[in-house]
N, C-alpha and C positions, 0 to 999 in steps of 0.2 A: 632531544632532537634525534640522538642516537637511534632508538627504539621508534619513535615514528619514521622515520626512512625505511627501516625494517620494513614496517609495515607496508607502507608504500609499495616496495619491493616486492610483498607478498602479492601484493595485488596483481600483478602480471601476470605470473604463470595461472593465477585463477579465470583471467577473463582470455586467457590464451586458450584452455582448456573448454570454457563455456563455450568460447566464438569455436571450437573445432564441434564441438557436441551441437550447437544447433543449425549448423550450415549444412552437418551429416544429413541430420535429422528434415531438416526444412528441400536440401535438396532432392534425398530419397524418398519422401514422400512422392505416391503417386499424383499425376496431373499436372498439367502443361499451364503455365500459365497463360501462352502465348494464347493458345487453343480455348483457355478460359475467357481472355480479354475480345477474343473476336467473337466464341457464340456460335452465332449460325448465320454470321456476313459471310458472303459470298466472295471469294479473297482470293485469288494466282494463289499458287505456292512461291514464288521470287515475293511476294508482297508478303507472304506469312516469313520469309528464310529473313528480308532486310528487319523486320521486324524484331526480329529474334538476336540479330546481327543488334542491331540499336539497343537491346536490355544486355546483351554481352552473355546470354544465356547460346551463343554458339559456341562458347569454350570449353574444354574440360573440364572438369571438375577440380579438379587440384590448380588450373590455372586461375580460375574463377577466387576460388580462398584466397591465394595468394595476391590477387588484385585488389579481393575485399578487404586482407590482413593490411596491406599496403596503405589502403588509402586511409581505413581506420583510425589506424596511424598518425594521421596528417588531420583526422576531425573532419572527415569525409567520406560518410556512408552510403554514396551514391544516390541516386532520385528511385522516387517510388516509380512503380513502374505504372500504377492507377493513377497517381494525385499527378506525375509529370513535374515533380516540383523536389528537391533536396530532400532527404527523407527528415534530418535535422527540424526543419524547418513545418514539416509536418507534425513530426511529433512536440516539438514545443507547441505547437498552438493546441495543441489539447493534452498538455504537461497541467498546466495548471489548474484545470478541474481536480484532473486525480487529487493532486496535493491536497487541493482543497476538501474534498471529500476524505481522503488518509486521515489528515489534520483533525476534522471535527468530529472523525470516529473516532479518533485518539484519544482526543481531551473528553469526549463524553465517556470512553472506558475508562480512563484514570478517576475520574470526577466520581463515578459509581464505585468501581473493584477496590479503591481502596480503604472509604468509609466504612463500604460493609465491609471488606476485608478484616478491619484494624476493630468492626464491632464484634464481629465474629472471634476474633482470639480472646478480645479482652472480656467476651462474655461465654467461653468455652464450655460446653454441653449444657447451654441452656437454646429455649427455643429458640432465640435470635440464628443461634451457630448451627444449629438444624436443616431454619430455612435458607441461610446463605449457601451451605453445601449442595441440598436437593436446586433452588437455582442455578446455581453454577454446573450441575451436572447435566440439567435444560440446558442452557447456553452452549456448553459446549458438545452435547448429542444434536442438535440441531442441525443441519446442513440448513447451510448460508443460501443456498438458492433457494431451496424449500420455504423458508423462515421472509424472504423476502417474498414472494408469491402469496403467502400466505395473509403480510401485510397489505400489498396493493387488494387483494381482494375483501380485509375489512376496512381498510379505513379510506382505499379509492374509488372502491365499486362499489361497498354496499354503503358507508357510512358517508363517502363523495367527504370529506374532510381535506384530504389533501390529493394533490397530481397523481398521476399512471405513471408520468416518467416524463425523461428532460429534465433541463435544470431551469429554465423559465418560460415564463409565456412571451410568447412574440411580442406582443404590444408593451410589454413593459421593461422591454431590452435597454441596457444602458449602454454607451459607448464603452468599451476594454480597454481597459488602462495597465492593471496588473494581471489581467486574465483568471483573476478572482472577484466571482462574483460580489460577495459580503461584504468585501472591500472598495469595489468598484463601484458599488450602490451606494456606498455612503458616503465615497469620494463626489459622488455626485449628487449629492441631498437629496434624492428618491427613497424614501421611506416605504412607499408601496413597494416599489420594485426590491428593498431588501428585505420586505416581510412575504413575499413571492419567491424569492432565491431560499429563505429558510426554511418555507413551507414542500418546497422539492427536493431540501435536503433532507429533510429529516425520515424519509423511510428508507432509504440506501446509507444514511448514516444509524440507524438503529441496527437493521440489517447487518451492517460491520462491526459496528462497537459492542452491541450485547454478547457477540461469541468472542469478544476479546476481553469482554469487562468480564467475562465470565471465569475465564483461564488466569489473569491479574487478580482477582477477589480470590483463588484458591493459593494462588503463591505470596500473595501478600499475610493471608493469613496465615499458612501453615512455615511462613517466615514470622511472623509478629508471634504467633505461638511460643517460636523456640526463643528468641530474644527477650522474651518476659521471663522465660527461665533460667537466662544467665548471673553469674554470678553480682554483677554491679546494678542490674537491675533490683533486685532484692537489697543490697547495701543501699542503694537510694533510697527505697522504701523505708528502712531501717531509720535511716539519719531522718524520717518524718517530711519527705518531697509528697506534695498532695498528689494525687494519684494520674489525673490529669497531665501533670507537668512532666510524670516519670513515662509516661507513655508516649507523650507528645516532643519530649525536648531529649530523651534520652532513647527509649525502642526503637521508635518509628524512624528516626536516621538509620538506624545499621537495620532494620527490616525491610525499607525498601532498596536496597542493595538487589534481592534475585530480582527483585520486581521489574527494573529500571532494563534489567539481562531481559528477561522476557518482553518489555514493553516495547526496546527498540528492536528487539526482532517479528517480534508482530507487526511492529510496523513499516517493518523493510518486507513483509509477508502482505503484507494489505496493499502497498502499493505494487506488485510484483502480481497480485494473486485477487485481484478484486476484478479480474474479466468478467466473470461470471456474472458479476453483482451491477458493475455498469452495463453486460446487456442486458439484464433485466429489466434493471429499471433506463432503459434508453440512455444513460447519461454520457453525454460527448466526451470521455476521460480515452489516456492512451490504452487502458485496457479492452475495452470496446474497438478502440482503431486493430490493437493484436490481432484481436478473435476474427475479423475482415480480413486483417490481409493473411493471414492463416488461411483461410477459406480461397483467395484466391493467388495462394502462395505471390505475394509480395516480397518477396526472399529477404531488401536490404532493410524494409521497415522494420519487418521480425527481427532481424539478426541487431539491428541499432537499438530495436525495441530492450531486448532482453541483456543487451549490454551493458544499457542506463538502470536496468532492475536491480545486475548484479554490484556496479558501482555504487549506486545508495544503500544497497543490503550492508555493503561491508562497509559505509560511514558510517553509516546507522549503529553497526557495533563498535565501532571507534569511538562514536560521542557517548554512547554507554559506557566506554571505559574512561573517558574523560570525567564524567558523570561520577565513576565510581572513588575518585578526586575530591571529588568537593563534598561526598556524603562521610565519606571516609582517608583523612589524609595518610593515613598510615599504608594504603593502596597506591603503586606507584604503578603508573602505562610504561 
């Protein structure tokens, strides 16, 4: 308990330090928001100043932080200055796509990187371990935008197999229960509508998971490589364990150890870093909301946006280390 407070503790001055880094940054960006939201209405200046007066963008700068640090504080990141609604309250309602899209990149990179990962070692400089490396060095020379364009254009334009983008068709919308589709479809025995929800997941889930299945199949392996050549590996062998069993019940726990390191920070990296990829493919996720209010400098969506990033980045490495617990008791957090 000791040792988690710690951590806890750490966690402060880190999201101290982010909230000063992107208020800098979000503020001193060029452009008005004020001047964005109006256009070219025809407007008083007393109508543009109460305006301005009303988003709180008539204070100084350092008063502004300290109002933001303030209410932060208290689990209140002011209203958007677009949606006119809690910013809270906006970014939950398109929290749970993301998840949901991280999620099924997630379990389709594990699902892949570590089969072949764990083929590739145990079939070392044959062609198997060949081709797992040159894919893996596809996977991860790709850029994610690239690789995702690339998909809508064979398998939505030319091959019309699955959507452009969005997460479903209009007409076969379910009522939102948990704000996850997959699950909200089945909650609701609409079969069409969750083979709909999985057919517009799957090219923004390809998209993330193969450059992550990619980086997981090279550390799972050149970790399963070194743990066949330890010493108790080999005394299992010896004492006559069939080969299967020594790879499955004795390797592959202490190999996936970096794996687990990597996994949950790719996926504290996917959800933080998957803007690009929802507007690509149109998908209602908070990354997609980011990239908008960046554009028209939204200040407190950004600033709540990127603070929820950094809060799950560093659970995400906490339940890694909790993780590395149950694979390994001799590792204490």
């Amino acid at each position: 308990m000791e040792i988690l407070f710690k951590r806890l503790i750490r966690l402060i001055p880190v999201l101290l330090g982010i909230s000063v880094i992107v208020f800098l940054m979000i503020s001193l960006t060029p452009g008005d928001p004020v001047e964005i939201m109006l256009g070219d209405q025809q407007v008083t200046p007393e109508m543009e100043q109460a305006m301005r007066r009303d988003m709180g963008l008539d204070l100084p700068i350092h008063e502004r932080f300290v109002r933001f640090l303030y209410n932060a504080a208290q689990g209140n990141f002011g209203r958007s200055f677009f949606h006119r609604r809690p910013v809270m309250e906006v970014i939950m309602e398109r929290l749970p796509a993301t998840i949901e899209l991280t999620l099924c990149a997630m379990l389709m990179a594990i699902v892949v990187a570590i089969p072949l990962g764990v083929l590739a070692a145990v079939k070392k400089g044959t062609v198997y371990d060949r081709a797992s490396v040159v894919m893996a060095m596809i996977g991860i020379s790709m850029p994610g935008f690239w690789f995702g364009i690339i998909l809508i254009i064979l398998f939505a334009i030319h091959l019309q197999w699955l959507p452009v983008s969005g997460r479903s068709t209009f007409a076969l919308r379910v009522p939102s229960i948990t704000g996850m589709l997959l699950i909200d479809t089945l909650l609701a025995g609409r079969l069409d509508s969750f083979i709909d929800a999985v057919k517009h997941l799957i090219l923004p889930t390809l998209t993330l998971g193969l450059a992550m299945a990619a980086t997981l199949m090279q550390v799972t392996r050149a970790s399963m490589m070194d743990v066949l050549q330890q010493d108790y590996i080999l005394f299992a062998e010896a004492k006559g364990l069939k080969r299967h069993r020594v790879i499955f019940l004795h390797a592959l726990k202490n190999a996936l150890i970096p794996t687990i390191t990597v996994a949950a920070i790719q996926t504290g990296q996917l959800l933080g870093g998957n803007m690009i990829i929802e507007t690509i493919f149109g998908w209602p996720g908070v990354g997609s909301l980011v990239v908008k209010a960046i554009f028209t400098r939204n200040y407190p969506l950004v600033q709540a946006a990127v603070l929820i990033y950094v809060v799950i980045y560093v659970l995400m490495n906490f339940i890694a280390d909790i993780l590395y617990t149950v694979l390994n008791p001799r590792v204490r957090i």
